[in-house]
Biopython code that builds the backbone (N, CA, C, O; Angstrom):
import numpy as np
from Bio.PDB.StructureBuilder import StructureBuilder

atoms = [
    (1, "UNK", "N", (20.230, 48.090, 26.465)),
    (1, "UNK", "CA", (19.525, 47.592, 27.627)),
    (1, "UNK", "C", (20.383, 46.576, 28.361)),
    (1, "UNK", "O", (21.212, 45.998, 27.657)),
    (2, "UNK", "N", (20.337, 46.262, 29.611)),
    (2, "UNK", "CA", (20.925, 45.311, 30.414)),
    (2, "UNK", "C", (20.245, 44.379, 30.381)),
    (2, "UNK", "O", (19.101, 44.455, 30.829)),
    (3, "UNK", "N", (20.753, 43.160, 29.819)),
    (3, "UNK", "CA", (20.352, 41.878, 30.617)),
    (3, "UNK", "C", (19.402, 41.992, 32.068)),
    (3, "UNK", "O", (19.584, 42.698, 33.059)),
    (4, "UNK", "N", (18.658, 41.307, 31.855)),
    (4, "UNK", "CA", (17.691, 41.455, 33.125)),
    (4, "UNK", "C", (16.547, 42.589, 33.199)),
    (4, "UNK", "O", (15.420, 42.389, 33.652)),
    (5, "UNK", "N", (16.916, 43.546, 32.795)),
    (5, "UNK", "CA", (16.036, 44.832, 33.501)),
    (5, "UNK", "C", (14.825, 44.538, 32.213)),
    (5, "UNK", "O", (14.757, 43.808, 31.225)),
    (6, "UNK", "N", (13.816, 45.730, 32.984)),
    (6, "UNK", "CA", (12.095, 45.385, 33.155)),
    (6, "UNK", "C", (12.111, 45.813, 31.095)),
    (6, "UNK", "O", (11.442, 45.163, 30.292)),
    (7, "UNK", "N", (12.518, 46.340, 30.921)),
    (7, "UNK", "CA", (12.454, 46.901, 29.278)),
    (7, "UNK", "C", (13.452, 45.426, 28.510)),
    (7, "UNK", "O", (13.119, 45.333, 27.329)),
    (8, "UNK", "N", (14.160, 44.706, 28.765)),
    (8, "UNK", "CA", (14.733, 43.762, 27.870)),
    (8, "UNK", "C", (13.993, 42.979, 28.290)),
    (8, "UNK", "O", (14.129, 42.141, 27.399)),
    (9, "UNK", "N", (13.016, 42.388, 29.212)),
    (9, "UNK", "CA", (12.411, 41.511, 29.166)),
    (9, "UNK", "C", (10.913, 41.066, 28.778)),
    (9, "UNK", "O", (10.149, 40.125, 28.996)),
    (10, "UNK", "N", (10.943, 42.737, 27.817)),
    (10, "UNK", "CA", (9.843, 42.783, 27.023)),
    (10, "UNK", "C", (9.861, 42.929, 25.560)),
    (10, "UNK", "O", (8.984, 43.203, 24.741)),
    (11, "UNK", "N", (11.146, 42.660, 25.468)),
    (11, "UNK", "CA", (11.544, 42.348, 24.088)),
    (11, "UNK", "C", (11.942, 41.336, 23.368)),
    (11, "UNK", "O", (12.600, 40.563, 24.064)),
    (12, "UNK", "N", (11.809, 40.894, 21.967)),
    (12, "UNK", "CA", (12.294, 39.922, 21.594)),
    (12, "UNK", "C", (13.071, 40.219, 20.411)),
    (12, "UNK", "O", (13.199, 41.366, 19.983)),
    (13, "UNK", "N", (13.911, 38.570, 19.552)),
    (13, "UNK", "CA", (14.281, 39.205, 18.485)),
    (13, "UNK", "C", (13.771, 38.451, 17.088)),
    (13, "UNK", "O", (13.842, 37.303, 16.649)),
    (14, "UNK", "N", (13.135, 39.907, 16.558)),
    (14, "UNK", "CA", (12.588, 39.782, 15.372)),
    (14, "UNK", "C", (13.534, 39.070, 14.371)),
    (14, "UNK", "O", (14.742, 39.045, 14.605)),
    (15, "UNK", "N", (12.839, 38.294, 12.887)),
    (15, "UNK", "CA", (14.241, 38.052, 11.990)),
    (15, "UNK", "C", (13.310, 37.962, 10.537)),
    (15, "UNK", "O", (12.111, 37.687, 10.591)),
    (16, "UNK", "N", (13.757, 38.132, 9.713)),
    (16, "UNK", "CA", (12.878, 37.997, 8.054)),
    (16, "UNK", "C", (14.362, 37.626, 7.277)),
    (16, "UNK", "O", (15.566, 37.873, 7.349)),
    (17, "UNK", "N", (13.491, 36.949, 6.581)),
    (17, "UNK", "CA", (12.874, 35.634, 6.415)),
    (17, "UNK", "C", (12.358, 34.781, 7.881)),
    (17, "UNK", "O", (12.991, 34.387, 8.861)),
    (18, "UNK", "N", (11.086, 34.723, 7.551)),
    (18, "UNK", "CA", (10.296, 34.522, 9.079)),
    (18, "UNK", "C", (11.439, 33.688, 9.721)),
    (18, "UNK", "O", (12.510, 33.845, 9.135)),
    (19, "UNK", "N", (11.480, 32.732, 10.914)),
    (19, "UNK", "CA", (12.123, 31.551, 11.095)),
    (19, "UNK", "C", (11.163, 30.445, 10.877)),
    (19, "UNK", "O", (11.811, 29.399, 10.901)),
    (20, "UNK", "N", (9.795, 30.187, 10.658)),
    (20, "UNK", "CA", (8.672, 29.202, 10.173)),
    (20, "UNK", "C", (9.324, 29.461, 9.005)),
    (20, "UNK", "O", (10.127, 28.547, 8.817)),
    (21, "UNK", "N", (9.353, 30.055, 8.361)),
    (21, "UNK", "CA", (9.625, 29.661, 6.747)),
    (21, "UNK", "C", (10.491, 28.939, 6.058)),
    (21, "UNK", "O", (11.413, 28.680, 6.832)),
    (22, "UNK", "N", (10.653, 28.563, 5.219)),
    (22, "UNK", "CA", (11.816, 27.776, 4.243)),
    (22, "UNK", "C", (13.157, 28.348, 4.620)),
    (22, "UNK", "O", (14.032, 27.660, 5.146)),
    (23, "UNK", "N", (13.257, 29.296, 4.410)),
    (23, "UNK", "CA", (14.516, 29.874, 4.427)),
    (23, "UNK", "C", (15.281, 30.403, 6.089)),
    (23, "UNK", "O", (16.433, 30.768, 6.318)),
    (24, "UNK", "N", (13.911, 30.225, 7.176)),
    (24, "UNK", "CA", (13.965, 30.197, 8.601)),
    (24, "UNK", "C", (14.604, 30.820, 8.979)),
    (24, "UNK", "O", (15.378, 30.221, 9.726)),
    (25, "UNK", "N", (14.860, 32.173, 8.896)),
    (25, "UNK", "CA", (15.576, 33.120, 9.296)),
    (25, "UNK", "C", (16.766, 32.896, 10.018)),
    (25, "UNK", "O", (16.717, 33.050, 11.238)),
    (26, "UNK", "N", (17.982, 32.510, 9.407)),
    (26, "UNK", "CA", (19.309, 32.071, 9.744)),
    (26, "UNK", "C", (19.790, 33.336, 9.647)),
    (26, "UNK", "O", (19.658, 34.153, 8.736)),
    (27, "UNK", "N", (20.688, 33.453, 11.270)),
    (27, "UNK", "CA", (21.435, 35.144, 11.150)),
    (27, "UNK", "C", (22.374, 35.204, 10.593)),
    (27, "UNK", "O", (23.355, 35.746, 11.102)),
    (28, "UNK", "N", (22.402, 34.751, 9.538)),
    (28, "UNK", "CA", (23.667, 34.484, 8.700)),
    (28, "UNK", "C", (23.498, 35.249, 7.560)),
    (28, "UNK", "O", (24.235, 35.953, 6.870)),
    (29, "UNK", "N", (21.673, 34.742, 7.534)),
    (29, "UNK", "CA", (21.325, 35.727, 6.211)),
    (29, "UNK", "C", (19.918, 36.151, 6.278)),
    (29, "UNK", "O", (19.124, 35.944, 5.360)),
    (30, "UNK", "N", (19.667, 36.659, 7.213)),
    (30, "UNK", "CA", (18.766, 37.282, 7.682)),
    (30, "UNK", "C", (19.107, 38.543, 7.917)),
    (30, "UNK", "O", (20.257, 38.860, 8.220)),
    (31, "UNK", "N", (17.809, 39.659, 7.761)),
    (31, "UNK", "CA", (17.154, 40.958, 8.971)),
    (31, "UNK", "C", (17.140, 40.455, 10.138)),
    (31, "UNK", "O", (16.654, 39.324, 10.135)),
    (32, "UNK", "N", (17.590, 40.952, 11.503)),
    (32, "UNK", "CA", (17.335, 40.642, 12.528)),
    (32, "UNK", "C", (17.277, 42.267, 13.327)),
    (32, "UNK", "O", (18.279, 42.983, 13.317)),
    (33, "UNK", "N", (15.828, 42.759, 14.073)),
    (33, "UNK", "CA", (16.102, 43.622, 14.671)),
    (33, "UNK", "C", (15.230, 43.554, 16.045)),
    (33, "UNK", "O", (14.131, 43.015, 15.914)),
    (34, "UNK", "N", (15.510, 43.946, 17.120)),
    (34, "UNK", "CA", (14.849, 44.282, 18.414)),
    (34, "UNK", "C", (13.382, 44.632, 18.076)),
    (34, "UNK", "O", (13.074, 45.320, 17.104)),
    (35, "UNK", "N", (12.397, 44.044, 19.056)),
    (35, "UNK", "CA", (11.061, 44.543, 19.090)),
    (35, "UNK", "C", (10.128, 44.305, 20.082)),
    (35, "UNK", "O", (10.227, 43.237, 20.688)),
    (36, "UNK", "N", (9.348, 44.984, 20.341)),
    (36, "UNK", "CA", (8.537, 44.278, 21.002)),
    (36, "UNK", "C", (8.056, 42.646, 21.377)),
    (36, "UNK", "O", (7.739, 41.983, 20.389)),
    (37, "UNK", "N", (7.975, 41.944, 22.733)),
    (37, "UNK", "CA", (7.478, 41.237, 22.739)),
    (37, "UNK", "C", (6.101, 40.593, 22.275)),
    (37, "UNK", "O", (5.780, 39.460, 21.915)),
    (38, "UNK", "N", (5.361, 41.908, 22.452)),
    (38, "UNK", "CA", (3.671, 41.547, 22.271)),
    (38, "UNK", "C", (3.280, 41.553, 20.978)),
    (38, "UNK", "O", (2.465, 40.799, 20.447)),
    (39, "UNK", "N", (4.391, 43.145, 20.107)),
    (39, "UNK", "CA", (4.531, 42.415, 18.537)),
    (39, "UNK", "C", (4.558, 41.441, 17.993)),
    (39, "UNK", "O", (3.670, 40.897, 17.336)),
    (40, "UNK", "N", (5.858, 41.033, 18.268)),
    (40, "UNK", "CA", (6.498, 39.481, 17.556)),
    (40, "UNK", "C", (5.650, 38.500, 17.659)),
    (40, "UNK", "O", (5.533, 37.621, 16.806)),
    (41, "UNK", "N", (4.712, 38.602, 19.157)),
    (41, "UNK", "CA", (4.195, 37.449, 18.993)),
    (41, "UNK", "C", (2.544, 37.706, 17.868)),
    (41, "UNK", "O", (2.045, 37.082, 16.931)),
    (42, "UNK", "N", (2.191, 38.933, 18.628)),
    (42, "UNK", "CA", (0.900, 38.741, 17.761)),
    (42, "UNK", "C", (1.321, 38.755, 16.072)),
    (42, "UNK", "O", (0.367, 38.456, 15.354)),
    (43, "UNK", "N", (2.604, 39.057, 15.349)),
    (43, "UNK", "CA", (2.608, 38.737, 13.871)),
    (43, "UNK", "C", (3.406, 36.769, 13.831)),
    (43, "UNK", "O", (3.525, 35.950, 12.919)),
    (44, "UNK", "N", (3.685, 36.752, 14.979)),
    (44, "UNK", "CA", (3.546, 35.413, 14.591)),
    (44, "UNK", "C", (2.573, 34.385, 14.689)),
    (44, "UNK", "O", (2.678, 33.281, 14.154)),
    (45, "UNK", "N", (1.545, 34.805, 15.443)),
    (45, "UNK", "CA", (0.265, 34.382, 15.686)),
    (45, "UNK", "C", (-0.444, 34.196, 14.282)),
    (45, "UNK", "O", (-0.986, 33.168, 13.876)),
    (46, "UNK", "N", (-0.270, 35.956, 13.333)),
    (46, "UNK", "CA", (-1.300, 35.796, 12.471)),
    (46, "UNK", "C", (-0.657, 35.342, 11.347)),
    (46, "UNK", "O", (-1.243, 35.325, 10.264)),
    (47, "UNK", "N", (0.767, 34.879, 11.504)),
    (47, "UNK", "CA", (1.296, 33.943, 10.266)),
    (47, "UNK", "C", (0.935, 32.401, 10.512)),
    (47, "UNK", "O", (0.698, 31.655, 9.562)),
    (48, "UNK", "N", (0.914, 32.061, 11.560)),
    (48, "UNK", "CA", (0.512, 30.473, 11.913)),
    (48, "UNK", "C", (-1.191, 30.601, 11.270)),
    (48, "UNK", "O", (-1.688, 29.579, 10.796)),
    (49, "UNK", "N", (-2.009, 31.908, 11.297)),
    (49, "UNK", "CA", (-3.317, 31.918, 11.279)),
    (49, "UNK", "C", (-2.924, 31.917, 9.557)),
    (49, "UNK", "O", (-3.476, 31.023, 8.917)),
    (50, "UNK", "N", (-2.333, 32.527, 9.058)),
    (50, "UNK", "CA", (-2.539, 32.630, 7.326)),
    (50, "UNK", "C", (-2.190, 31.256, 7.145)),
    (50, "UNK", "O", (-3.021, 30.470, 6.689)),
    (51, "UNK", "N", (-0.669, 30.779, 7.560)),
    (51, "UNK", "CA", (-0.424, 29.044, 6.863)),
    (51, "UNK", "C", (-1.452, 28.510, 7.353)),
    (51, "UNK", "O", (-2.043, 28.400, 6.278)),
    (52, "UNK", "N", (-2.172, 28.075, 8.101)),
    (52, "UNK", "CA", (-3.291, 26.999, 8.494)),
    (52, "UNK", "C", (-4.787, 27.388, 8.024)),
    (52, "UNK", "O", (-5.738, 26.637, 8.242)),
    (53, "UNK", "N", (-4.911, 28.631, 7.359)),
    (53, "UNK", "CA", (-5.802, 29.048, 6.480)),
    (53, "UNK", "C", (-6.071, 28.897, 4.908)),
    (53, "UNK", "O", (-7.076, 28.796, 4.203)),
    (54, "UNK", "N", (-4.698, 28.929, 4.701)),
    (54, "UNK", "CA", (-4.223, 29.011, 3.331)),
    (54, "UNK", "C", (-3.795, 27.349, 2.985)),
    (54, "UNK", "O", (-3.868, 27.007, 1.804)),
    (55, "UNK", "N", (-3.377, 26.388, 3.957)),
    (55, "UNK", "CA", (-2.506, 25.288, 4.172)),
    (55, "UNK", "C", (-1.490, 25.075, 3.311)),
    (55, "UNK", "O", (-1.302, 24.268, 2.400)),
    (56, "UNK", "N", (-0.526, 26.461, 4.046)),
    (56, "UNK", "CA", (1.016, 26.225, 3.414)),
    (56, "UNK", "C", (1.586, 25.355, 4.653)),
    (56, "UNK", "O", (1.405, 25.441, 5.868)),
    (57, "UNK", "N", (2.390, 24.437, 3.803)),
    (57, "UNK", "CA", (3.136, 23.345, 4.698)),
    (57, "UNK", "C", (4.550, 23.977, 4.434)),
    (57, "UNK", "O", (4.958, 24.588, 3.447)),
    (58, "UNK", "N", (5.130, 23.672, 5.524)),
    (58, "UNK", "CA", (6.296, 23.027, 5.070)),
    (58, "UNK", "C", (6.924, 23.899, 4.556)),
    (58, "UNK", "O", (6.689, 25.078, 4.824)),
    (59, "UNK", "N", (7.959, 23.495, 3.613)),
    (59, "UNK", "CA", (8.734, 24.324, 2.384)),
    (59, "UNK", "C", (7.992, 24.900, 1.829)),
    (59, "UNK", "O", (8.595, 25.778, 1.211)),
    (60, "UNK", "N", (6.653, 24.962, 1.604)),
    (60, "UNK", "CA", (5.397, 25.538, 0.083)),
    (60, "UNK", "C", (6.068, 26.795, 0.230)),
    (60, "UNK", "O", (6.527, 27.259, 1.274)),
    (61, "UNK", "N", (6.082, 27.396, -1.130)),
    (61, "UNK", "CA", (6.603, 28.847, -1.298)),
    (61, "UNK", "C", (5.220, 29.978, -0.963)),
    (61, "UNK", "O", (4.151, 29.414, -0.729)),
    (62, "UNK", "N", (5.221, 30.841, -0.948)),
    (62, "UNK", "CA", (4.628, 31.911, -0.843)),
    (62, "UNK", "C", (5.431, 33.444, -0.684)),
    (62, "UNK", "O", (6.640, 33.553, -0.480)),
    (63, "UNK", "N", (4.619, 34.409, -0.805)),
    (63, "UNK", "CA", (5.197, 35.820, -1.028)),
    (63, "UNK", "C", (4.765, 36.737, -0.101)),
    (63, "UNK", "O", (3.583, 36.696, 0.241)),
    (64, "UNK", "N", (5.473, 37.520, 0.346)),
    (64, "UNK", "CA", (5.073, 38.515, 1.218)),
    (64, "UNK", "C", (5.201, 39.548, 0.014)),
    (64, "UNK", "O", (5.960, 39.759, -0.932)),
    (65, "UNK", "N", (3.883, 40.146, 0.646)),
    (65, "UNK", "CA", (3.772, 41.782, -0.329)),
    (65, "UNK", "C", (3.873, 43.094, 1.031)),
    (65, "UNK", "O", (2.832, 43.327, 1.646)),
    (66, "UNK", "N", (5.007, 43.779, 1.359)),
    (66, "UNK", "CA", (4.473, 45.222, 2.287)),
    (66, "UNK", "C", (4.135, 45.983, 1.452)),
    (66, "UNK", "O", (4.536, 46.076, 0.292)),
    (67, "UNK", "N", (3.053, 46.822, 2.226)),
    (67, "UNK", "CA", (1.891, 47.834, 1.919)),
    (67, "UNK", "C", (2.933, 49.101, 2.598)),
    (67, "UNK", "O", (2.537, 50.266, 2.646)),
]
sb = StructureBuilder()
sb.init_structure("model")
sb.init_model(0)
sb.init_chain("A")
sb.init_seg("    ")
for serial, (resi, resn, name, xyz) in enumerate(atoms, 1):
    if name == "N":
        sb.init_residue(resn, " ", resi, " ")
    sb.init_atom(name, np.array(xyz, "f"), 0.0, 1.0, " ", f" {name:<3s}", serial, name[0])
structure = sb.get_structure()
């Protein structure tokens, strides 16, 4: 995609190890791949909704399980 045009500016870039997390997704040593804008945000939405549910702070560890 070009810089500028109507499709890159609906994208963002994804990274795991979240970047909220401990390990904050550094592209050094991170997954990093292209995605949707409206994705990224609504799974980062419902990770701010699990830590402030759950009240992981901070460094607190926790686990991701994919289904």
């Amino acid at each position: 995609m070009e810089p500028g045009s109507p499709d890159a500016m609906k994208c963002d870039c994804d990274e795991y190890p979240f970047a909220a997390g401990g390990e904050r997704g550094s592209p050094s040593r991170a997954s990093t791949r292209i995605i949707s804008t409206s994705d990224n945000r609504s799974v980062g939405a419902r990770l701010g909704g699990f830590c402030k549910s759950r009240r992981v702070l901070g460094d607190d560890a926790y686990y991701v399980r994919i289904k």
